[in-house]
C-alpha positions as CSV (number, residue, x, y, z in Angstrom):
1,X,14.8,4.8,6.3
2,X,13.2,5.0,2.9
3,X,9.8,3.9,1.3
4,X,8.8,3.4,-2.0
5,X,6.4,1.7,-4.8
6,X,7.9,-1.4,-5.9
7,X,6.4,-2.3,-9.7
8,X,7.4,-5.9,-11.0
9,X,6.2,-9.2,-12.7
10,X,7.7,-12.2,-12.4
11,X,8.2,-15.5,-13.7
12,X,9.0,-18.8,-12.7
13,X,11.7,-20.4,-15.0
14,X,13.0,-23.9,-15.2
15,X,16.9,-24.4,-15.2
16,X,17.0,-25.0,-18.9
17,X,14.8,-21.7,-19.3
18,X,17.4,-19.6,-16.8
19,X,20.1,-21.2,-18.3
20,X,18.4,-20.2,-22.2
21,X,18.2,-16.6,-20.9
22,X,21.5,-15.8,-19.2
23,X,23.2,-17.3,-22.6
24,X,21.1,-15.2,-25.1
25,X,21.0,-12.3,-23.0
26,X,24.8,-12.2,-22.9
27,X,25.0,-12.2,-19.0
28,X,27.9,-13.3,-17.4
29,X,27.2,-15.7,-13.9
30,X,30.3,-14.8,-12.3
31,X,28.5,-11.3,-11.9
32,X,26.1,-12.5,-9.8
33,X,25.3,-10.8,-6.3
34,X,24.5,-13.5,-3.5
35,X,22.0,-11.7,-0.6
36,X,20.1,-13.3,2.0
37,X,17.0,-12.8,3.0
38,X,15.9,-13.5,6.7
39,X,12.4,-13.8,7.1
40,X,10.0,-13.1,10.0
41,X,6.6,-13.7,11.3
42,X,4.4,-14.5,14.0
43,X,3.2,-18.0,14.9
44,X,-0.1,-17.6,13.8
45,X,1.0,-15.8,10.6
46,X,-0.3,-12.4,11.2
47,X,1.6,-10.6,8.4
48,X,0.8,-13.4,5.8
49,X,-2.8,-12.7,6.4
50,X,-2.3,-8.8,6.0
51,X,-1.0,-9.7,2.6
52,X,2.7,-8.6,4.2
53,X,5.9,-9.9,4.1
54,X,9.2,-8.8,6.6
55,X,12.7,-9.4,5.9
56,X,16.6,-8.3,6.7
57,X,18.4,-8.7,3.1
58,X,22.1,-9.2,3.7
59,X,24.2,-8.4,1.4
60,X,27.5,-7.2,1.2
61,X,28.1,-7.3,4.7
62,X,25.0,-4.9,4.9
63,X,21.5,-5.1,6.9
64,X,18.4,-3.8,5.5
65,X,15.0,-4.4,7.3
66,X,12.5,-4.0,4.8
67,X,8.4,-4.5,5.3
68,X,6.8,-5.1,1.7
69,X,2.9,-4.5,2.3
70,X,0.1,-4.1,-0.3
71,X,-0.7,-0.7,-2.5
72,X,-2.9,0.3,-4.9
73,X,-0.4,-0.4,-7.4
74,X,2.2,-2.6,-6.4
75,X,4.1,-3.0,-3.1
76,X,4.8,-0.5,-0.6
77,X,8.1,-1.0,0.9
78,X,9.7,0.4,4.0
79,X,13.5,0.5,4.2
80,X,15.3,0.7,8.0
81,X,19.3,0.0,7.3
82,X,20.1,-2.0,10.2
83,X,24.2,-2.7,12.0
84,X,25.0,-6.2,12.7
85,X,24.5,-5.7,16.3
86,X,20.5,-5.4,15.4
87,X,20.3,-7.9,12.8
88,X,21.4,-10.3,15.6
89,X,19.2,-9.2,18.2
90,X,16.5,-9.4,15.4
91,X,17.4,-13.2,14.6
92,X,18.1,-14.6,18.5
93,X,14.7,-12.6,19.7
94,X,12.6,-11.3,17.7
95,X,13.6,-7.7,18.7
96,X,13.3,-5.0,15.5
97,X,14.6,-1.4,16.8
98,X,12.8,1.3,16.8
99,X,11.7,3.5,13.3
100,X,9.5,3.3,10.4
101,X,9.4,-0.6,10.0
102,X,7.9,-1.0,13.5
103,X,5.6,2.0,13.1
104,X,4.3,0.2,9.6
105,X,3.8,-2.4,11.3
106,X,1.7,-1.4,14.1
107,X,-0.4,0.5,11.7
108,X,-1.1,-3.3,10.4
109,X,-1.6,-4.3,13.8
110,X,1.0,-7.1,13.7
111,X,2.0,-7.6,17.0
112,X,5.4,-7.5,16.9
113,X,6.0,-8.7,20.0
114,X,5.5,-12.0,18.7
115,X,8.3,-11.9,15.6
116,X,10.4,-14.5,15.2
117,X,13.2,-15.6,12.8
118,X,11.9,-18.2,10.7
119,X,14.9,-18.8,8.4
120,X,17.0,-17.7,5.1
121,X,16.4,-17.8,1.3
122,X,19.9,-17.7,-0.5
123,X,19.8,-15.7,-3.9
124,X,22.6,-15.6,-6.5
125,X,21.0,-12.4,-8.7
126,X,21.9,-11.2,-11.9
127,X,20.6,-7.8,-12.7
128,X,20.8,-5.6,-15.7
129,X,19.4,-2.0,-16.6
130,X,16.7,-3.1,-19.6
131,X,14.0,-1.0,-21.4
132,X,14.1,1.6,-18.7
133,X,13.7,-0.9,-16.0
134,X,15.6,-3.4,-14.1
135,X,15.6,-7.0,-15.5
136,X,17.0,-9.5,-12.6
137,X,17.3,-13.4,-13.1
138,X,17.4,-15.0,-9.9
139,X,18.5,-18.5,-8.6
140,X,17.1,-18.9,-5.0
141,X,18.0,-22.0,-2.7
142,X,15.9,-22.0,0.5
143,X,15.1,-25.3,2.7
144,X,16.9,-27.7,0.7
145,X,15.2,-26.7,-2.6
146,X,16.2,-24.1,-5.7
147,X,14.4,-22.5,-8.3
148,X,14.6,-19.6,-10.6
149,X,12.6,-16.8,-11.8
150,X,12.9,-14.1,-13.9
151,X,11.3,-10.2,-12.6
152,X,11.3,-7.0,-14.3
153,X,10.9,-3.8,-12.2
154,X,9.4,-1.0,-14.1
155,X,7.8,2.0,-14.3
156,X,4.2,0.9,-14.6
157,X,2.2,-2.4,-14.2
158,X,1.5,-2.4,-18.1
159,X,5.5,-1.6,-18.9
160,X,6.7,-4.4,-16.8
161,X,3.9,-7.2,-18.3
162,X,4.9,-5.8,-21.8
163,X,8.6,-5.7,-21.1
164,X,8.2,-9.2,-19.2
165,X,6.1,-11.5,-22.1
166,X,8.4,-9.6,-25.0
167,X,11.7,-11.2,-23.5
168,X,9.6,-14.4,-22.6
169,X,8.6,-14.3,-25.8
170,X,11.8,-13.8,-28.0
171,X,13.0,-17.1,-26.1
172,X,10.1,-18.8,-26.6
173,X,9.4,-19.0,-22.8
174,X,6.4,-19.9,-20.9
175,X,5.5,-17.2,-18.7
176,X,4.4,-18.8,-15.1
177,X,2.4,-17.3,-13.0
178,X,4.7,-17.1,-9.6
179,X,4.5,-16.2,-5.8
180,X,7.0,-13.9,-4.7
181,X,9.9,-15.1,-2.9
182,X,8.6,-14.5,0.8
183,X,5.4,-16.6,0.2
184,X,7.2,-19.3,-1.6
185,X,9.9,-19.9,1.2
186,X,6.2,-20.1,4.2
187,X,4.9,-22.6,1.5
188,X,8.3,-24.9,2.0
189,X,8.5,-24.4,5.2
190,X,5.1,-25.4,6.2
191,X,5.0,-28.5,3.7
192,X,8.0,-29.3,5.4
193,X,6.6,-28.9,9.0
194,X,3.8,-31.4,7.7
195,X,5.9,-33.9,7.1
């Protein structure tokens, strides 16, 4: 188990942008790691209304349950590596094991009785070291749509905007005010469930 302060901006991009940035950044798409991200939450949204999101990322063949909740900078995030055996308990019923995660998320007073796997956002990520950061451009397919966004991690809120709008910038790219991944994928889903 591990916690830490996640610091990053992000972008939405349109394919043409994404496409504009992994040519003239030099990346190469056949690096790309593919993780999943499982999300869960209670019926009546419990952790969206705690401004909190709770995922398993899979990704090479590993488990990591990981609660993202608000900070006074940035995200905090608790880390619980799960095995495979817990990652399906997790998805048929709900069921987190024991540790930090759960303790979190009691102290948000999420009852986590109620968890449930509500599905899987697919992300084909290209990441790079950049300006003492982390520059990722994503590609993320989730309830029969895709779209892509641009983050950089870094070490303060005003070196990842400035790092950000200077590489928007020298591709003459809007920057686009964007919900993270976790709120984008309840958004689908529940313009889906309208429907």
């Amino acid at each position: 188990m591990s916690q830490e302060i996640e610091i990053e901006v992000k972008s939405m991009l349109t394919e043409e942008a994404y496409c504009t940035l992994v040519k003239g950044l030099k990346l190469d798409e056949s690096e790309a790691v593919t993780q999943h991200n499982h999300y869960f939450e209670t019926p009546d949204f419990s952790l969206k209304a705690a401004h909190a999101g709770l995922r398993i990322r899979e990704k090479n063949n590993t488990f990591t349950l990981t609660l993202k909740q608000p900070h006074t900078v940035g995200k905090l995030e608790t880390h619980q590596t799960l095995n495979k055996n817990e990652w399906i308990t997790a998805k048929e019923q709900g069921t987190l094991p024991d540790g930090k995660v759960k303790g979190q998320l009691n102290s948000l007073n999420i009852p986590i009785e109620n968890l449930a796997y509500l599905g899987t956002l697919t992300t084909s990520r290209i990441e790079i070291s950049h300006k003492e950061g982390n520059l990722c451009l994503d590609k993320s397919s989730y309830l029969g749509k895709t779209d892509f966004e641009i983050e950089f991690e870094g070490i303060s809120e005003e070196h990842a905007t400035t790092t950000l709008m200077k590489v928007l910038d020298d591709y003459n790219i809007q920057y686009t005010v964007t919900e993270n991944k976790v709120c984008r994928f309840f958004t689908r889903k529940l313009d889906l469930d309208k429907r």
